[in-house]
Each structure stands twice: as C-alpha cells, then as structure tokens.
N, C-alpha and C positions, 0 to 999 in steps of 0.2 A: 676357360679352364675346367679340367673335371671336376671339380668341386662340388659337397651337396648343394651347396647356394650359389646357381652360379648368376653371378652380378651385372646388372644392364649397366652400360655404359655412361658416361657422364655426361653427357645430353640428356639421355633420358632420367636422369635420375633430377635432372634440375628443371625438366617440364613443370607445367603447372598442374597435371596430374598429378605427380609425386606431392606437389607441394601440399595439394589437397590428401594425401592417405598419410602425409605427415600429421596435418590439421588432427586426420580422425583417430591416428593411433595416441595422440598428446593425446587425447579426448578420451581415449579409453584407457590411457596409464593415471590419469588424473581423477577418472571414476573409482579405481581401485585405491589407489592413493588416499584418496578423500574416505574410503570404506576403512581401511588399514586404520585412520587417526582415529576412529572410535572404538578401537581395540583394545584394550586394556593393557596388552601383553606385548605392546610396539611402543617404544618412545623412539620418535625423529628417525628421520632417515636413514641413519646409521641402521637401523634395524627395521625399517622397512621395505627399503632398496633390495637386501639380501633374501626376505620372504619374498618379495615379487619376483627376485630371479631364480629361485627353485623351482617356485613354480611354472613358470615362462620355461624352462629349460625342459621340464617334462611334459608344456605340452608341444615345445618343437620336436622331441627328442618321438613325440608318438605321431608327431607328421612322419618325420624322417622315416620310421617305421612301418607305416602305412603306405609313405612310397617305395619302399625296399618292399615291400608285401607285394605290391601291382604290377611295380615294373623289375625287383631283380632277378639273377637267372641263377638258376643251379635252385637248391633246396632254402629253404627261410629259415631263421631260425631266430624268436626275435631275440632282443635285449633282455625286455622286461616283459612278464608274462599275464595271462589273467590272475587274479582280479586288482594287477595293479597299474595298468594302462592305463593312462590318463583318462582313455575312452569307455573303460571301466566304471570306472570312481567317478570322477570329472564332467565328462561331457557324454554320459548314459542316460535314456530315456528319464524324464521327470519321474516316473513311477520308482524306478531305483536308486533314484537318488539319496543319499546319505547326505542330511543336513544335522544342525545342532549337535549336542553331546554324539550322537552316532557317527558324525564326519569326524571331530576330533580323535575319539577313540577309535578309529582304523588310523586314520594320517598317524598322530601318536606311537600308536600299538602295533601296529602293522604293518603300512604303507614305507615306512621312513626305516626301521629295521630291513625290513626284504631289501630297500635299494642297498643300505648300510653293506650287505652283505655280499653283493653281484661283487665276483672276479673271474677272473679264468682269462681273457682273452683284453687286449688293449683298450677296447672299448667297453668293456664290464669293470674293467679297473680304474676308469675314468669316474662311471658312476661311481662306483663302492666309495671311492676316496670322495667324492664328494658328501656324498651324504652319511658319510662317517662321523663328520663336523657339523651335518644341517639339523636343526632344532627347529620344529612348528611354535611360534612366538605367539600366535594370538591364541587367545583363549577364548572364544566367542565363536561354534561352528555354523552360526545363524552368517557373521559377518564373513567366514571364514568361505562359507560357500558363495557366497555374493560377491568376493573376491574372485575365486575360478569361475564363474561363472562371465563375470567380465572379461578375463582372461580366454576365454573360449570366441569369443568375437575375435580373435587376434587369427589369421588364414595363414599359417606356417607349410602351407601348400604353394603358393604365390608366390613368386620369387622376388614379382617387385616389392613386397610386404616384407619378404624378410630383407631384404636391402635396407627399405625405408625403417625398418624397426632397428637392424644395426645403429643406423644413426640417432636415434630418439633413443637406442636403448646408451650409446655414447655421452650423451646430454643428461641422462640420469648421473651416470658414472663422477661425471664432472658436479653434481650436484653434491657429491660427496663433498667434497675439495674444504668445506668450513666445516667437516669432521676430522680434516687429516692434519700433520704435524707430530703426531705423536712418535715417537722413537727417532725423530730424523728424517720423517717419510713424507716428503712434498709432492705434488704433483706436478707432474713435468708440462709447460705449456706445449699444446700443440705444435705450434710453430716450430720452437726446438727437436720438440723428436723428429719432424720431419726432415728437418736440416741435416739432423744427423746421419737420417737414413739415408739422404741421399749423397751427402759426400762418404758415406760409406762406401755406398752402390753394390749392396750383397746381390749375389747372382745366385738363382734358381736350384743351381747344384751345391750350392755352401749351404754348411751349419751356420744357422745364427743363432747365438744364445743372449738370453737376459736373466744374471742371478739373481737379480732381485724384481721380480717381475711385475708387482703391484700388480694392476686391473688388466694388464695384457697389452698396453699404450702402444711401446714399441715393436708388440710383435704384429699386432695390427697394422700398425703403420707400416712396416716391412713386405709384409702379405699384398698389403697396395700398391706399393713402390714396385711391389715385383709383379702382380697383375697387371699392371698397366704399362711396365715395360719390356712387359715379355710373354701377353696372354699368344701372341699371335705367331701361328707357328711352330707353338710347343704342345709337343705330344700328350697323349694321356697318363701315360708312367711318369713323366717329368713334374705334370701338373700332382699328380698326387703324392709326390716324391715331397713338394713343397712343404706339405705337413707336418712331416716327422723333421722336415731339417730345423724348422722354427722351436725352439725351445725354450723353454720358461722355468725357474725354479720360483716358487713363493712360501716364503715361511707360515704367512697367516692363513688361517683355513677362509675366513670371509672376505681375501681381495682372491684366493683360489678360485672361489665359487666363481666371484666376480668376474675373473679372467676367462675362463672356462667359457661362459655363458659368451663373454663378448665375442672369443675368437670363433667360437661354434657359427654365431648370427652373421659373422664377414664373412661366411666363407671356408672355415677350416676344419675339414669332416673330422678331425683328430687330434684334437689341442694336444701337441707334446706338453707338458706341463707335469710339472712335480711338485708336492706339495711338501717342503723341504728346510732346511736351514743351511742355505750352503756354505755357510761359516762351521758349521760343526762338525767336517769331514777335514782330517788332518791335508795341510796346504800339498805332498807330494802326491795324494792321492785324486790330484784335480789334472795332473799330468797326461792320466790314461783316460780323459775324456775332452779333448783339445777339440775349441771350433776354430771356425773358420773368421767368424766376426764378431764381435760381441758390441751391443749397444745395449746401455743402460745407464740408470740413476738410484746407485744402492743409497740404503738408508746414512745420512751422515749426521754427527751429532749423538746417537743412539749407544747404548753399553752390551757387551757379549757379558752371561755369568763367565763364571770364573775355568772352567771345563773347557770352555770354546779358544780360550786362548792359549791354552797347551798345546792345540793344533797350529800353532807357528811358528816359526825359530824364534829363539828365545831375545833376541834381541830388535825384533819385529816386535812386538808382542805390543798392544796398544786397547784400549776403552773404546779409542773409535772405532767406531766401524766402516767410515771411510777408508783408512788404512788397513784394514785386513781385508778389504772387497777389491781395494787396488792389487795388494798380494795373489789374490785369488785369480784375478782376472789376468793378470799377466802369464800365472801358471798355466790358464785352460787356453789360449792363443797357440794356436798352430805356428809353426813356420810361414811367415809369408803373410799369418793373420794380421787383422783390424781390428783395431776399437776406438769407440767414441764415448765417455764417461763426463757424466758431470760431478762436478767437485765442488766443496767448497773454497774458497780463497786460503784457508789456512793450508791446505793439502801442498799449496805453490810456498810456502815459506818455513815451515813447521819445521822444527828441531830435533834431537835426538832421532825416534823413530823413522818421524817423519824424510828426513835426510839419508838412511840409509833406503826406505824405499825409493825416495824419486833417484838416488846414485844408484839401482838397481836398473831401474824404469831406464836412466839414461843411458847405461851400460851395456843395456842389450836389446833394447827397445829404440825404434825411432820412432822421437814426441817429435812431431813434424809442423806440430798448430796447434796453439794456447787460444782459444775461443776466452776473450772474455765478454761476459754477457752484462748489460747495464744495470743501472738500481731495478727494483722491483718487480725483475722479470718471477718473481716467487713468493711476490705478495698474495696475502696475507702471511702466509704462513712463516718466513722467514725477511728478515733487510739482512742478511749476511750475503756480500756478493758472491758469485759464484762464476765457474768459468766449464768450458767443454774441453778436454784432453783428447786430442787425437793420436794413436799413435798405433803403429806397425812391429809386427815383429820381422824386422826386416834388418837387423843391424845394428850396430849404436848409433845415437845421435850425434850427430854431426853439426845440425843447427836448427832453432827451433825458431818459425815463425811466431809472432802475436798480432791478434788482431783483435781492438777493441771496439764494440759495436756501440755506434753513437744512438742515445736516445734522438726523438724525434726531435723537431725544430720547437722551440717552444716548452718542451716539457722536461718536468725534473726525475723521472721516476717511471714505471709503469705501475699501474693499479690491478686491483681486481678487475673493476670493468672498464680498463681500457689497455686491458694485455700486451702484451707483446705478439706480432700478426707474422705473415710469411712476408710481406711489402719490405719489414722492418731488418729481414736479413737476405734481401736480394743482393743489395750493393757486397758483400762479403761470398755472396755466392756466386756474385759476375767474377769476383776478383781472385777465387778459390784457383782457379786453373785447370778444372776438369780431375779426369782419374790422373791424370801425370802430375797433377799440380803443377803445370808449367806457367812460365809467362809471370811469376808473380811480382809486383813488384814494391815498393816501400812506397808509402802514401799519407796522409793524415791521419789515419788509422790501423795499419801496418806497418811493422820494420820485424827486422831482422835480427839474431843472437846467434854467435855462433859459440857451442859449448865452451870451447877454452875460455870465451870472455865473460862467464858465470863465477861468480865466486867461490869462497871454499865451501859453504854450505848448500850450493845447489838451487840459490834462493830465485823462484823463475816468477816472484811477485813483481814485476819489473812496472816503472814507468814510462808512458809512452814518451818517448824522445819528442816527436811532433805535437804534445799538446798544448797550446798557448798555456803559461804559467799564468797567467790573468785568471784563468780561470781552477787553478789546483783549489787555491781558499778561494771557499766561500766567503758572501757574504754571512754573518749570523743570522740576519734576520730570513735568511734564505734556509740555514741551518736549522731553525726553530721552526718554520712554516716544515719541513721537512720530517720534524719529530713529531709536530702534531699534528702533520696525516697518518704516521704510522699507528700511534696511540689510537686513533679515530678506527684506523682497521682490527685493531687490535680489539678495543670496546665493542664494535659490530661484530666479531668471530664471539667472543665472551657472551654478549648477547644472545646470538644463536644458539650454542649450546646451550644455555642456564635453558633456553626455552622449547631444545629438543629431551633435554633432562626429564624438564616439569609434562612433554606428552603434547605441548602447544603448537596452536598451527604458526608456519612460517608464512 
C-alpha cells in the first residue's frame, strides 16, 4: 500500500529476526522507562507513556521529513523548521547539544510553543492540536536528555523497525489498562475488536468512524483488516484514500496523543482524528456527517454536565452516556450503514429512556445479532456483563439473533491474564454466515426472536432457551470463590495506583 510505513508481511514479521529487534526495541523502551522513574516530575505510567510518545512522535515525524527531503518531487517544504528538528535539538553534534536547565528551557519555552502553534494545512493541524495539550513533565534536563538520547537509537528510516515498534509501542498502550476505568472507559480486548472488524467487513472505499476513539484500537484494527485484504491490486489513490476515510473523535487530549502516535507507527500517513466531544454537538447536526460503518466502545457508566444534554430531544435525555453515544451513532449511519457497539447489559433492559431508544434502534434500524460476551471479558476493570449490538441501517427489525459465547471448558470467568483470545470466538464466527449472514441456524448457543414476540418494553435481556437449567443457580460456594476473585483484582488495580501515585517501581 502507499503508505509512509509500508509493512512487511506476516511471515516476516514473525521471523526470528523480528523477534530479536522486538528483544532490542523492549530493551531500549525499558532504558528510557527506567530514566523517566527518577524523574521527579513523572508518577507511573500514566504520565510516562505520554512523555515518551511526544517524544517518539517527533523523532518519527523528522525521519518521515528526511525521507520526503531525499526522495519527494516537486518543491520541499518542511513541517517543522530549524531550530526545532529533532535533528536540531535532539540528535545534533555533541558539541550542540542542549543538556540540563538549557534543555528544559528551550523544550519549555520554545520547542513546545512553536509546535503549539503549526496550522495551515492537514498535517500542521495534526501537529498544533497535539501539542496544544502536551506538557514536558520531567524536571531533570540532565535525565531529560538521557531520555532522547535513548530515543535516538530507535531507526524510523527501517521499515521493519517501524513495523516492529507498532507493536511494542501496542504493548505499552495496553500497559495502561490498570490506569483506565475512569468515566466508563475500558479497554476493549483484542480479540473483540477484531471480531467486530471483521464481521463488519468495511471496504477500502467506506467511511469508518469511531466516536469515541480512545488509543486508536479500532481504527488500527480496521487499517489491518483492510491491508491485508485488499493490499493486492489496489492502486495508489485508493491506498491513500484509506486515511482520511478512517476516522476517530477523542474527547481527552492524552488518549489523542496516544492514538495519533499509534495510527502514524501502523501505517497511516494522516490520522483523521479529532480531538472532540462528540456529545456536545446538538444530535441533528451528526446527520450532515454520515459513515458508512461505525465500530466502537463509547464510554458507559460515565455523566455529560448539564449543557451536553440539551443537545437531545428532550425525552432521550439521560446521565449515561451509553445512551446518548447510541443516539448519536444511529444519527451518523448512512443508508445501507453498519455498526458494531459494545454495550453494557443494562442498555438491553433499561426503562424509561432506555426503551424509547432501542424502540428507535428497532424501528428503523436492523439489530440483526445480540453478541453476548461472558463474565470477565472486561476484567479488572468492570464484572458488569456486557454484549456487542450489531446492526444495519437497512430497515426495521424484523428478528434479532443472540448468541451467547460460552466460556472455556473448565473456567468460570476470564481474568486479566488469561483474557479472552481469537480461538475463543471462532465457533460464532464459523456459525456467523459470512456477509449475507446466511445459513444460520439455532444451536446451544444461538436462537432466534422475532420482534413481535418482544414485549411491551423492548426488553432484549432474553434467556437462552437451550441452557441446561442445572446450571442458571449457582452453587454459593461457587458464587463466593467468584467474588473473591473479583475483590482480589480489585486490591491488585488499588495497589497499583496507590504505588503509581507514591512515583514507585511496578
């Protein structure tokens, strides 16, 4: 694909080569890492992750530059200019270099201002907005230099380096995950976003959007799905066409950065990305910007102030914010559009509000597959089960699948460290049907609803008809091994923080 990074294959990328510039790249994030914790001006990775990827970002961003210098045609004109080049400041002869108090007071005073202020063109507006929001957090330019300096070993010339860095810088990402929770905002396992992407199946020429975009998860994931089924044979306008159609909005400026950095390292010379509230734009005004697919997992649990709810008819109007992301999401759906959302379980039963959205959803929408997902696909951070909505703007529903994904043989839950895997939702995706969905048929974990036989409230919390009742009640003492594994996750997350608080190594 024409992309700046373009990506070697999945062969090569699982050679024992790769696995060794994995080895040295861990080796050189864990040197910086280990620099960063004697920082004064860093507690835990919450706020270390973010200063290592501004930094990382500017010095991919003065490869990219460097190679647009050698090899592009017509006139150059760069980004970012002297004397704020990475190859400047950064990675400049010994003799010019800027260490201690002089390094902070340019980064500070100069360096981070100048980006603040780059606009004019798609990719100056990427910058500006990013470093509108970035702050240099250590206070130490002795360490701070010893930082880019490690940073400088990283070869953003190399394609296989930036391949292999995507994924190490992916495993940072997720290192987050015993920071997040806050507002409602889980992190979506792997396995799931890929399922989603791919009973999606968005194509090359569709909008995809994600309103609530966190670290970029799913638009990465999407970016994959479509590289790899469809690098072959596709032109060069169609390949860069890819970029702009992916889209992202994120309310917070530090999963922005985040996303940004990650889509850049896949692969995507142009993170569409907004750094937004896409709750806070009145619900008819999401009309005149309709995709084509939307995948996502907005914040649920979490409260809008009081402003953001006048932007919805007044008998919508709700705290959650699952329920006004569902509003929204249905607004921006094309004709003909797809989406795939995770929900929580109350979204399938809820009252008042609740019931005039999904008699909306049913109305005009076809919910064509109720994904329910087992216990602990969302541990630590949540036991509220949760399920995936599929659904079309294609019509009203007519009848809505469910299918419950059985845990493994043997286990009661998934954990932090023994997640939920792609193995784990084969069987549902043998049984899915393809893009027609055909062929489906009712099973020990599938059946069938057809709308009229829904109640008055729309209630689609249904029990699966085929589940041996032997096993509805538990036993208690099954019940109680059960709460104190949660509590157990629960103390380990509590722990962590208190110790990313106090500046402590994990």
């Amino acid at each position: 694909m024409s992309t700046l990074f373009n990506l070697p294959d999945e062969a090569t990328a699982r050679s024992g080569g790769r696995r060794a510039k994995v080895a040295d790249l861990n080796a050189i994030i864990k040197r910086a890492r280990d620099i960063m914790r004697k920082d004064s001006g860093l507690n835990g990775d919450i706020e270390r992750i973010p200063q290592f990827s501004w930094l990382l970002f500017l010095k991919a961003l003065d490869a990219q530059e460097e190679d647009r210098e050698d090899f592009g045609e017509g006139t150059f004109e760069p980004l970012i200019e002297e004397p704020y080049r990475w190859r400047d400041w950064a990675g400049c002869p010994e003799k010019k270099r800027r260490t201690g108090d002089r390094l902070t007071e340019f980064v500070n005073s100069e360096l981070l201002p100048y980006l603040a202020r780059r606009s004019g063109s798609p990719e100056l507006d990427v910058i500006g907005t990013i470093f509108r929001e970035v702050q240099n957090r250590m206070r130490s330019g002795y360490l701070l230099r010893s930082v880019v300096d490690t940073i400088a070993d990283i070869d953003f010339h190399a394609q296989d380096d930036v391949y292999t860095m995507a994924h190490v810088y992916e495993s940072m990402l997720q290192e987050l995950r015993d920071a997040a929770g806050d507002s409602g905002e889980f992190y979506t396992p792997r396995a799931v976003v890929r399922f989603m992407v791919r009973m999606a199946a968005p194509k090359p020429h569709e909008t995809v959007l994600d309103p609530a975009c966190g670290t970029g998860g799913f638009l990465v994931e999407t970016f994959e799905y479509l590289r790899k089924q469809y690098a072959e044979g596709m032109s060069a306008e169609e390949a860069d066409a890819i970029d702009g159609n992916l889209r992202g909005v994120e309310k917070k400026s530090l999963p922005y950065l985040l996303a940004t950095m990650n889509l850049l390292l896949h692969g995507i010379n142009r993170p569409n990305l907004t750094l937004d509230n896409t709750l806070q734009h009145p619900i008819a005004s999401h009309r005149h910007h309709r995709v084509d697919v939307i995948l996502t997992n907005p914040p649920f649990g979490g409260e809008e102030e009081s402003r953001v709810l006048k932007n919805f008819p007044t008998d919508k109007r709700s705290t959650d914010t699952a329920w006004l992301f569902l509003q929204v999401i249905m607004e921006r759906l094309k004709e003909g559009g797809r989406c795939a959302v995770v929900v929580p379980n109350n979204i399938l039963f809820e009252g008042g509000v609740g019931e005039k959205v999904r008699r909306q959803m049913l109305d005009n929408f076809d919910l064509h597959t109720v994904l329910r997902l087992p216990n602990g696909v969302f541990a630590p951070y949540t036991l509220i089960p949760s399920n995936v909505l599929f659904f079309d703007r294609t019509g009203p529903t007519k009848a809505t699948w469910f299918y419950e994904v059985p845990l493994p043989d043997g286990r009661r839950n998934f954990t932090k460290t023994k997640p939920m895997a792609d193995a784990h939702l084969a069987d549902v995706e043998a049984w899915w049907g393809g893009a027609e969905r055909s062929g489906r048929v009712e099973n020990r974990h599938a059946w069938r609803v057809p709308r009229k036989d829904l109640n008055e409230l729309l209630d689609l919390d249904l029990r699966n008809p085929y589940q041996d009742e032997s096993k509805v009640h538990r036993e208690p003492t099954v019940i109680i091994e059960d709460l104190i594994q949660a509590e157990e996750g629960i103390l380990s997350l509590l722990m962590k923080v208190r110790n990313d608080l106090a500046g402590g190594e994990e």
